[in-house]
DSSP file (Angstrom, degrees, kcal/mol; ACC not computed):
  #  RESIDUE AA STRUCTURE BP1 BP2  ACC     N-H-->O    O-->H-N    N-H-->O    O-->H-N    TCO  KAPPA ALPHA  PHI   PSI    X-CA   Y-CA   Z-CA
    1    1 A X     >        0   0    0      0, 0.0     4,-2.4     0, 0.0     5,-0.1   0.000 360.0 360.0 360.0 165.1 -153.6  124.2   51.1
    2    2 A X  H  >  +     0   0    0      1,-0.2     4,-0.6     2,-0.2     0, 0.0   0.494 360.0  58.5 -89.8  -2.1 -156.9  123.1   52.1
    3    3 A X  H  4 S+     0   0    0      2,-0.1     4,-0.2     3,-0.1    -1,-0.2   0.679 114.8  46.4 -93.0 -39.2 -156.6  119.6   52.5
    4    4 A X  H >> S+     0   0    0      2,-0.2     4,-5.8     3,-0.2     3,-2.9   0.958 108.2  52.4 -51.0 -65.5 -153.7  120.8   55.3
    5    5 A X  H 3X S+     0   0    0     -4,-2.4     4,-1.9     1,-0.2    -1,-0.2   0.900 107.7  52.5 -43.4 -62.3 -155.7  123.3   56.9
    6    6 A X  H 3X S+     0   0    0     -4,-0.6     4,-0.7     1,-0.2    -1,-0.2   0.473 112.0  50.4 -20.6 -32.1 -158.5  120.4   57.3
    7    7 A X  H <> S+     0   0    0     -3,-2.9     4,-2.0    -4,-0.2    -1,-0.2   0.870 105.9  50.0 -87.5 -44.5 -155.8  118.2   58.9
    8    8 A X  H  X S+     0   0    0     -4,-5.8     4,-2.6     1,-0.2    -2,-0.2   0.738 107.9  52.6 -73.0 -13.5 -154.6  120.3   61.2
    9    9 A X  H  X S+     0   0    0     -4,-1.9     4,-1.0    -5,-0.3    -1,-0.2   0.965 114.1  44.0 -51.0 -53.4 -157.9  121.2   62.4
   10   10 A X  H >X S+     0   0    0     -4,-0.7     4,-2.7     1,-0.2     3,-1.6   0.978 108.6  58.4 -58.2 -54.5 -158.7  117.5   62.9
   11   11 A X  H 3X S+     0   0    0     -4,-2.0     4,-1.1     2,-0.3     3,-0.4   0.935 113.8  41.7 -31.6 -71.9 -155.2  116.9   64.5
   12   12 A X  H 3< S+     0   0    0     -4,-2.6    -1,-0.2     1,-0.3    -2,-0.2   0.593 106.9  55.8 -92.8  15.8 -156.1  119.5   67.0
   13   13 A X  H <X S+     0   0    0     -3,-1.6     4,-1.7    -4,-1.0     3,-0.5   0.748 109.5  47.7 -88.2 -34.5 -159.4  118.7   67.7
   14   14 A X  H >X S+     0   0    0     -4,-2.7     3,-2.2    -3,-0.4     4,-1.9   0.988 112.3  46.2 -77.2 -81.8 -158.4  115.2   68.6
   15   15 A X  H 3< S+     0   0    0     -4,-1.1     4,-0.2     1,-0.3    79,-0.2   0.423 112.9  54.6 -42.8  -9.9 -155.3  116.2   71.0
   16   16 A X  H 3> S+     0   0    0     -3,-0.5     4,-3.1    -5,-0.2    -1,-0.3   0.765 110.1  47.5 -81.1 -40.5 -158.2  118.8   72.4
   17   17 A X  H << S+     0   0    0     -3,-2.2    -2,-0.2    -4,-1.7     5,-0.2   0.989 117.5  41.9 -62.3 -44.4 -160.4  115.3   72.9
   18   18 A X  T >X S+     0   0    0     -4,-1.9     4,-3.9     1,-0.3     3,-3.7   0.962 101.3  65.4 -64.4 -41.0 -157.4  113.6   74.6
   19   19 A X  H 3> S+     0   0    0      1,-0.4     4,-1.2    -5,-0.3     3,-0.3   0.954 108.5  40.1 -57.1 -60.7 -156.4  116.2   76.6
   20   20 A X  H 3< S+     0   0    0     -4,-3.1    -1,-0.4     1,-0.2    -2,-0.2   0.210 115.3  55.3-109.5  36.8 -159.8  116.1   78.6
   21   21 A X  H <> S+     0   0    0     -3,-3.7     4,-2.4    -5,-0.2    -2,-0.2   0.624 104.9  50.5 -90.3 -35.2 -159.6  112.5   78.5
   22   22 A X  H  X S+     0   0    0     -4,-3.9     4,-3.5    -3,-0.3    -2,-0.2   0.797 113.0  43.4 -47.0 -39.1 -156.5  112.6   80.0
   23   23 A X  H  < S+     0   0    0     -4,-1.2     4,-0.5    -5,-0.5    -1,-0.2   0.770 110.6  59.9 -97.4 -16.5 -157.6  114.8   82.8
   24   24 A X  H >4 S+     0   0    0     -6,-0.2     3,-0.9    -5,-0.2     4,-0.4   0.947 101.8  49.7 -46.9 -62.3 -160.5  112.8   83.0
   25   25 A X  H >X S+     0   0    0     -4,-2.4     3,-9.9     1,-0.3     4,-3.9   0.990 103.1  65.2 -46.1 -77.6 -158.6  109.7   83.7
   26   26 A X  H 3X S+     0   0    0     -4,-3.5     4,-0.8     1,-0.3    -1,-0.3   0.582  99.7  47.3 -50.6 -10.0 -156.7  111.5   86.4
   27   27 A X  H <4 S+     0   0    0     -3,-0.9    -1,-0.3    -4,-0.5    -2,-0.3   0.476 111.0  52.9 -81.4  -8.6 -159.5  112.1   88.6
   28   28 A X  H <> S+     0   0    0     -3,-9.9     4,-2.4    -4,-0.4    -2,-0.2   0.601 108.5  46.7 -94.9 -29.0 -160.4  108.7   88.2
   29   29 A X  H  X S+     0   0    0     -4,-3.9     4,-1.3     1,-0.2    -2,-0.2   0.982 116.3  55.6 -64.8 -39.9 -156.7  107.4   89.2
   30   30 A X  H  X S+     0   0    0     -4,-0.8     4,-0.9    -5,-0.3    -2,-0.2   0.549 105.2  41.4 -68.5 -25.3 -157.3  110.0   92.0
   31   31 A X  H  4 S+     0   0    0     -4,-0.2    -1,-0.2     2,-0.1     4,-0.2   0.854 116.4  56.9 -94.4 -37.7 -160.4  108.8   93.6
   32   32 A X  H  < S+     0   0    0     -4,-2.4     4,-0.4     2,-0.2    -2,-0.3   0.774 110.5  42.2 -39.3 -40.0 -158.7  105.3   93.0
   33   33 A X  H >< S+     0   0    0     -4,-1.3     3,-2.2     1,-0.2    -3,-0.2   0.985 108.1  55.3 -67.6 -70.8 -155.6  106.4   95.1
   34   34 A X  T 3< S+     0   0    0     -4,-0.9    -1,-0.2     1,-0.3    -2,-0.2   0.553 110.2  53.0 -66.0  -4.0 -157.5  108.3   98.2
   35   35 A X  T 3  S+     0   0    0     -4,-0.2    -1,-0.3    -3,-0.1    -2,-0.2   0.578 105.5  51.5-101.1 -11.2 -159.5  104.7   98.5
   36   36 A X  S <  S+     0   0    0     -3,-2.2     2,-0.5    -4,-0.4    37,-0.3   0.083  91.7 105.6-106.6  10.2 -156.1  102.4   98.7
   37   37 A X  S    S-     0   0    0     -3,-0.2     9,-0.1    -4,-0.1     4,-0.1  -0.907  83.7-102.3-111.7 141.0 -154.7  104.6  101.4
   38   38 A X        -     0   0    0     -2,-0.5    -1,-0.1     7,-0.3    -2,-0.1   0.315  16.4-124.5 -44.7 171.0 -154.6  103.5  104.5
   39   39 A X  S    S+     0   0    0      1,-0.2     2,-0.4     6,-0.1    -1,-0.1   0.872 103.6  59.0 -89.2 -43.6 -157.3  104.7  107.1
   40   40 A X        -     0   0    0      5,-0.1    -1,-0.2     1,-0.1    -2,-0.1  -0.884  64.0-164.8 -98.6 140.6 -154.1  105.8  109.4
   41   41 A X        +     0   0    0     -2,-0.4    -1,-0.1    -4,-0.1     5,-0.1  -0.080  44.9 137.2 -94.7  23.5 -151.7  108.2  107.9
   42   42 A X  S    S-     0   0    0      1,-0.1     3,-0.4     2,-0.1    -2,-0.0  -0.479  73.6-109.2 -76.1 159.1 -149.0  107.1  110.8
   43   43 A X  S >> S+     0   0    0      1,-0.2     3,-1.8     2,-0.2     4,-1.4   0.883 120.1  46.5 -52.7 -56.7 -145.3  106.7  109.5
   44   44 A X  T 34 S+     0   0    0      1,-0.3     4,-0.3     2,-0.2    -1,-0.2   0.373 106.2  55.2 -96.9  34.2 -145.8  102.4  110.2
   45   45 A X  T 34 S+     0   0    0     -3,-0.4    -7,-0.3     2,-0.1    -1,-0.3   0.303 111.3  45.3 -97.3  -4.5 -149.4  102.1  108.5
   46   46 A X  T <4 S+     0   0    0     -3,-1.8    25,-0.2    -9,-0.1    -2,-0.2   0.596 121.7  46.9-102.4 -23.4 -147.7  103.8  105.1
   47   47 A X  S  < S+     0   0    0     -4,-1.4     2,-0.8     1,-0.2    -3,-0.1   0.693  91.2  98.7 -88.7 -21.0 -144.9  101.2  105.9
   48   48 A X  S    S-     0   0    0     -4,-0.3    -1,-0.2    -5,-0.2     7,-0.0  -0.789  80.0-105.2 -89.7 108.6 -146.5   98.6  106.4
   49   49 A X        -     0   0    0     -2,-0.8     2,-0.4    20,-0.2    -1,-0.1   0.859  35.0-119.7 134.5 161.7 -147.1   95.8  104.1
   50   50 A X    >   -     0   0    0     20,-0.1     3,-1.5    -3,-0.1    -1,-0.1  -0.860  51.8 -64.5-120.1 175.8 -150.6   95.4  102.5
   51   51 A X  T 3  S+     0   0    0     -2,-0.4     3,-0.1     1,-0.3    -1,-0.1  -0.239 126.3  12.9 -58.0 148.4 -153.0   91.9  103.2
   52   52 A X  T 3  S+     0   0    0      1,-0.2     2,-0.3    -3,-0.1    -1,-0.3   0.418  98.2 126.3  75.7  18.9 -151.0   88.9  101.4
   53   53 A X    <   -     0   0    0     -3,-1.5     2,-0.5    16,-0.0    -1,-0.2  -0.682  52.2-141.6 -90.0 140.8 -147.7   90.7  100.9
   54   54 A X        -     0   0    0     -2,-0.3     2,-0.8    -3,-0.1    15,-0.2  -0.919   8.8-159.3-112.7 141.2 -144.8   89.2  102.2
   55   55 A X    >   -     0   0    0     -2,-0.5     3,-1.0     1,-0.1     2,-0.3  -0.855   7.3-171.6-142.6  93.1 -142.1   91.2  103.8
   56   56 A X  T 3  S+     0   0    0     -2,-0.8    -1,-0.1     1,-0.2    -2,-0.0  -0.227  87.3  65.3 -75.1  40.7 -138.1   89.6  104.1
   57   57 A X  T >   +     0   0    0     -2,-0.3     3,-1.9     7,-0.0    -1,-0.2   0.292  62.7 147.9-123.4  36.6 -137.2   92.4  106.1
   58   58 A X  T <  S+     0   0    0     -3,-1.0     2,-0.2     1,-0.3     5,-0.1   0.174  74.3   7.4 -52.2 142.7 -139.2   91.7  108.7
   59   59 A X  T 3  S+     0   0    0      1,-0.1     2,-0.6     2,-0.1    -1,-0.3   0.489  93.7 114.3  43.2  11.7 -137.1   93.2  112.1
   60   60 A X    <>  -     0   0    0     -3,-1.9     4,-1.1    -2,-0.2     3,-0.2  -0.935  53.6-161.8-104.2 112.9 -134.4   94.9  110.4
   61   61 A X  H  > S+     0   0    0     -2,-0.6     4,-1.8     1,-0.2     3,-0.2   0.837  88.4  56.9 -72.3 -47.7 -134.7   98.7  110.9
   62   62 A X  H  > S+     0   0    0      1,-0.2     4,-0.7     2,-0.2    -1,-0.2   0.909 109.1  42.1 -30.4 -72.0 -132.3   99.2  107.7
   63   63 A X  H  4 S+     0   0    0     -3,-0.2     3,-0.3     1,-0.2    -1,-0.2   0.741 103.8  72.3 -60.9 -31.7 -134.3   97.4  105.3
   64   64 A X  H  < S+     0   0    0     -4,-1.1    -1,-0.2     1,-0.2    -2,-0.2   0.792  82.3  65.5 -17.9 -69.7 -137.4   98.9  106.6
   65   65 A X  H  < S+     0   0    0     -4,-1.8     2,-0.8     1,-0.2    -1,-0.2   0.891 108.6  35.6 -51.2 -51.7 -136.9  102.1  105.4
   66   66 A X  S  < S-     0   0    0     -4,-0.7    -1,-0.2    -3,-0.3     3,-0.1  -0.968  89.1-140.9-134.6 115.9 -137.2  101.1  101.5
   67   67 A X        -     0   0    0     -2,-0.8     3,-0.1     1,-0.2    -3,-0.1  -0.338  14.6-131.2 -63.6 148.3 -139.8   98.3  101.3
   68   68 A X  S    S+     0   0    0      1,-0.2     2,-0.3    -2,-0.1    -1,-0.2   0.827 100.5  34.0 -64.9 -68.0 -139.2   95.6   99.0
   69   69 A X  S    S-     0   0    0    -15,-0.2   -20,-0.2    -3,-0.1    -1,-0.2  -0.607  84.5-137.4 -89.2 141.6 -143.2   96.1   97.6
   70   70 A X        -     0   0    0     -2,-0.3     2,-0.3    -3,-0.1   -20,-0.1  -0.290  24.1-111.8 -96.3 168.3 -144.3   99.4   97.6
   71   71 A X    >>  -     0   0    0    -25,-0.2     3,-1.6    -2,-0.2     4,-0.6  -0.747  37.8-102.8-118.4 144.3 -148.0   99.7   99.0
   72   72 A X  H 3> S+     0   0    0     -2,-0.3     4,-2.4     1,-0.3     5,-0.2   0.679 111.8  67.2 -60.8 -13.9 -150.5  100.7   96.3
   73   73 A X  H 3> S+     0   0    0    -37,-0.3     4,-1.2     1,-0.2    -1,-0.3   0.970  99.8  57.3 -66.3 -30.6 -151.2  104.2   96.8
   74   74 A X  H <> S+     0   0    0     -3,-1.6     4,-0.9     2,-0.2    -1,-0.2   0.868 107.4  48.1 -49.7 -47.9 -147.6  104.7   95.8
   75   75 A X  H >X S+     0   0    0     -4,-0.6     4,-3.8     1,-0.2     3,-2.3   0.975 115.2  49.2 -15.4 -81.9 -148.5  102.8   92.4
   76   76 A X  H 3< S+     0   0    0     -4,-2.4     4,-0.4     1,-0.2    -1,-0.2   0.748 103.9  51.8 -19.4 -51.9 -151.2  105.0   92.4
   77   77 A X  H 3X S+     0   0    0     -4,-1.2     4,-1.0     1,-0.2    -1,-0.2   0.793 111.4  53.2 -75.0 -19.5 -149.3  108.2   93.0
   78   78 A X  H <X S+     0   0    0     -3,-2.3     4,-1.7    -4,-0.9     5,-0.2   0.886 107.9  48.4 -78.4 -39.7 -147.0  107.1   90.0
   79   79 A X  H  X S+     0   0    0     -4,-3.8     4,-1.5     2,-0.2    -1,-0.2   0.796 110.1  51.0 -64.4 -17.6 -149.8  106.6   87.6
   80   80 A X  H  > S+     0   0    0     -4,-0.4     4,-3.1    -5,-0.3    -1,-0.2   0.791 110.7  47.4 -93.0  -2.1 -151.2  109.9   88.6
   81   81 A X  H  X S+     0   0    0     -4,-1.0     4,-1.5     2,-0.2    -1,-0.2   0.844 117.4  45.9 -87.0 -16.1 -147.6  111.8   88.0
   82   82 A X  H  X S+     0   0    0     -4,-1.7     4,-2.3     1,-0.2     5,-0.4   0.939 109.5  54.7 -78.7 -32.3 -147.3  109.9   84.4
   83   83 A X  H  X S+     0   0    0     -4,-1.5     4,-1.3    -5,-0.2    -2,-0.2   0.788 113.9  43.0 -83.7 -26.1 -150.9  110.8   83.8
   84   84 A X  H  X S+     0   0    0     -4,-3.1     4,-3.2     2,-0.2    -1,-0.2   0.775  99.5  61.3-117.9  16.4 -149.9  114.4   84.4
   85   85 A X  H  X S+     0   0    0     -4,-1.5     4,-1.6     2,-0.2     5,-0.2   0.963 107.7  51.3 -40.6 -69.6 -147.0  114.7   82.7
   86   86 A X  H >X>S+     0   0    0     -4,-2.3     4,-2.1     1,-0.2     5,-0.6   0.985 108.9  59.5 -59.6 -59.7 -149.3  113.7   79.5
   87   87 A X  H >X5S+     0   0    0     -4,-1.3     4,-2.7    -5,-0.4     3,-2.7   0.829 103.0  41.4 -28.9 -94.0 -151.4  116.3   80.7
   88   88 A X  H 3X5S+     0   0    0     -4,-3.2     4,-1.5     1,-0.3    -1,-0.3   0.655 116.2  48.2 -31.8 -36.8 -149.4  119.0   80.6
   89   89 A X  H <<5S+     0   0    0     -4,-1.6    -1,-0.3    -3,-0.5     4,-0.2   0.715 107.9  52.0 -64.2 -21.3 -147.7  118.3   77.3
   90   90 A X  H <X5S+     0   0    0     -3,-2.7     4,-1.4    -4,-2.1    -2,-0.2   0.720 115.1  49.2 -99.6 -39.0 -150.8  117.6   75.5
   91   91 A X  H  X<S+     0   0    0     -4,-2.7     4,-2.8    -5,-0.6     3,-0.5   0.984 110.7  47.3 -52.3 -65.7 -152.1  121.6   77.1
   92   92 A X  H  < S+     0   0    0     -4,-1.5     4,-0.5     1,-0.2    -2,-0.2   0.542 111.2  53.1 -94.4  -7.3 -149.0  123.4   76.1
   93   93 A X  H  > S+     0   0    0     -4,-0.2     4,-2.3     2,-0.1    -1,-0.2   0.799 115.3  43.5 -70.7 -45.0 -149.4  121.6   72.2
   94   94 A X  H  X S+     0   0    0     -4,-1.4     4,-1.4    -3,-0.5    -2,-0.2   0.825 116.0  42.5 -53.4 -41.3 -152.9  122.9   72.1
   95   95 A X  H  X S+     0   0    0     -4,-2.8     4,-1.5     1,-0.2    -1,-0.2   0.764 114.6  51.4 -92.3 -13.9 -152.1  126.0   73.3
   96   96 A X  H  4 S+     0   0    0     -4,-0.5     4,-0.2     2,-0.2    -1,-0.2   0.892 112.8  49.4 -48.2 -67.4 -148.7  126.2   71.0
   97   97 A X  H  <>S+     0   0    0     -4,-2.3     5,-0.5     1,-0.2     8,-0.2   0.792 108.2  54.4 -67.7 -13.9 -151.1  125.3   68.3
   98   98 A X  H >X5S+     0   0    0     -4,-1.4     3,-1.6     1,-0.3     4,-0.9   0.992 100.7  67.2 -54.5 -63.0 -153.9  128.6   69.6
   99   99 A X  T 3<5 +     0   0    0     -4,-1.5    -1,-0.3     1,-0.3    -2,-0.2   0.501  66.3  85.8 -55.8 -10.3 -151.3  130.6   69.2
  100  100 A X  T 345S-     0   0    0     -4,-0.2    -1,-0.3    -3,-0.2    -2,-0.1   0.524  95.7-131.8 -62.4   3.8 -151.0  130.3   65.6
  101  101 A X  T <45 +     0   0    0     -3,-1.6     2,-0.5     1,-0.2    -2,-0.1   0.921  58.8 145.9  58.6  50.8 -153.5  133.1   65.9
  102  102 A X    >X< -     0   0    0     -4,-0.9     4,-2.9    -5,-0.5     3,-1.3  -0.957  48.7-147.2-126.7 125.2 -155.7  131.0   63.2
  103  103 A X  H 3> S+     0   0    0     -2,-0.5     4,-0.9     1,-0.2    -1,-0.2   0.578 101.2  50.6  21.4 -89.5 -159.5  131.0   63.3
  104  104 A X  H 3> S+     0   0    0      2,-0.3     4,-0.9     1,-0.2    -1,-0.2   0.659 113.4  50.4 -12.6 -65.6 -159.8  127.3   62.0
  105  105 A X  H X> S+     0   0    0     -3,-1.3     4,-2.1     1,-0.3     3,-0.5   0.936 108.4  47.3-109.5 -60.6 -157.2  126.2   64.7
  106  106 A X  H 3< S+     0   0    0     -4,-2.9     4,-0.5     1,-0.3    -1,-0.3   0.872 112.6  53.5 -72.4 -18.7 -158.8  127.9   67.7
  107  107 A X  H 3< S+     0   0    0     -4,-0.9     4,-0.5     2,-0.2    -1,-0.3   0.841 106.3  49.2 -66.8 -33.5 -162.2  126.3   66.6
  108  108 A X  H <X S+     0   0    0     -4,-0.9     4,-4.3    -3,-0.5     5,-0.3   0.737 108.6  55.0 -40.3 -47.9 -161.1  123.1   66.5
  109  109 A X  H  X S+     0   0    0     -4,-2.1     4,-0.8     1,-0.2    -2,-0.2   0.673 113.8  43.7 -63.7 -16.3 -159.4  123.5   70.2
  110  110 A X  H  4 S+     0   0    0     -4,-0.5     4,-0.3    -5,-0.3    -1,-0.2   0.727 110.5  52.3-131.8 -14.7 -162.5  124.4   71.4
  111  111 A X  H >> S+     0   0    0     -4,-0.5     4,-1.9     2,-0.2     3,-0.6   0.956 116.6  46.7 -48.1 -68.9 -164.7  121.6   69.5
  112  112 A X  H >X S+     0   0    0     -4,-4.3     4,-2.6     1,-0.3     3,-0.5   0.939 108.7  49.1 -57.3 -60.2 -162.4  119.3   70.9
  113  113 A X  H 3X S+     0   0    0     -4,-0.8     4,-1.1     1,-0.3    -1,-0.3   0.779 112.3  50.9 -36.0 -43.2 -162.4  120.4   74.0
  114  114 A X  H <> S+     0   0    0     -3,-0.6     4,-1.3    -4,-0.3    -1,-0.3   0.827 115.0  38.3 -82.7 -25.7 -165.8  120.4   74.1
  115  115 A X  H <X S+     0   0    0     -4,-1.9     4,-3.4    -3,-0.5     3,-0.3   0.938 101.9  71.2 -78.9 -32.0 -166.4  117.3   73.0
  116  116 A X  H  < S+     0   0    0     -4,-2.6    -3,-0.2     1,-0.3    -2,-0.2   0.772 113.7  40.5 -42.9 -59.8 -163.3  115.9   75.0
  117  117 A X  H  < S+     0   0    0     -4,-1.1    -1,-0.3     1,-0.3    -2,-0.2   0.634  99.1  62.4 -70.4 -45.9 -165.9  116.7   77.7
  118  118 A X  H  <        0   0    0     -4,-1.3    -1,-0.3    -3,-0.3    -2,-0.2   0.866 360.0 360.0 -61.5 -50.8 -168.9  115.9   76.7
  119  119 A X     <        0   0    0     -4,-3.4    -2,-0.2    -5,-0.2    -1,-0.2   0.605 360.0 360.0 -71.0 360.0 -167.8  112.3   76.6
C-alpha cells in the first residue's frame, strides 16, 4: 500500500539520520577520550588514581592490579564500544533495508544519510 511504502521510507530515512548521528557522537566521545588520558602512557600513570580519587589499596601489589575506580579514559573507552555497537547495528539495518532492491528505500537511505550529515 502507499501509506506503507511512505512509512518505510520515513523509517529509513530516520535510522539513515541516526546512524550518522551516531557516528558523529563517536568522534566526539573520541576526541573526549584522547584528552582524559594521561600525558604518560607508562603501566603506573594508566594505574594510577586520577586528582581526588581515593585508592584502599594503596601498597598492596594484589589489589593493584584491578583498581577499585577505573580512570576515565576507560569510561570513555566503554562509551565509545557501546556507541559502536549502535553503529554497526543501525549500518547493517540500513543496508538490510538497501537490499530490498526498492527505489523508494534506497532514496530514503541516502536522504537520510545526507541529512544525518548535514546536521
Amino acid at each position: 500500500s502507499p501509506a506503507g511504502m511512505v512509512l518505510s521510507v520515513l523509517v529509513i530515512l530516520l535510522l539513515s539520520v541516526l546512524y550518522e548521528a551516531v557516528k558523529m557522537g563517536k568522534a566526539v566521545l573520541l576526541r573526549r577520550a584522547l584528552l582524559a588520558l594521561p600525558r604518560s602512557l607508562s603501566q603506573e600513570a594508566l594505574t594510577q588514581p586520577q586528582e581526588g580519587d581515593s585508592d584502599p589499596a594503596q601498597g598492596s601489589p594484589s589489589l593493584m592490579a584491578f583498581p577499585v575506580s577505573f580512570p576515565r579514559w576507560f569510561w570513555f573507552h566503554v562509551g565509545q564500544t557501546l556507541f559502536h555497537v549502535v553503529q554497526v547495528v543501525l549500518g547493517y539495518m540500513v543496508m538490510l533495508a538497501v537490499m530490498s532492491y526498492n527505489a523508494w528505500i534506497f532514496l530514503g537511505a541516502i536522504v537520510g544519510s545526507t541529512l544525518g550529515y548535514f546536521m
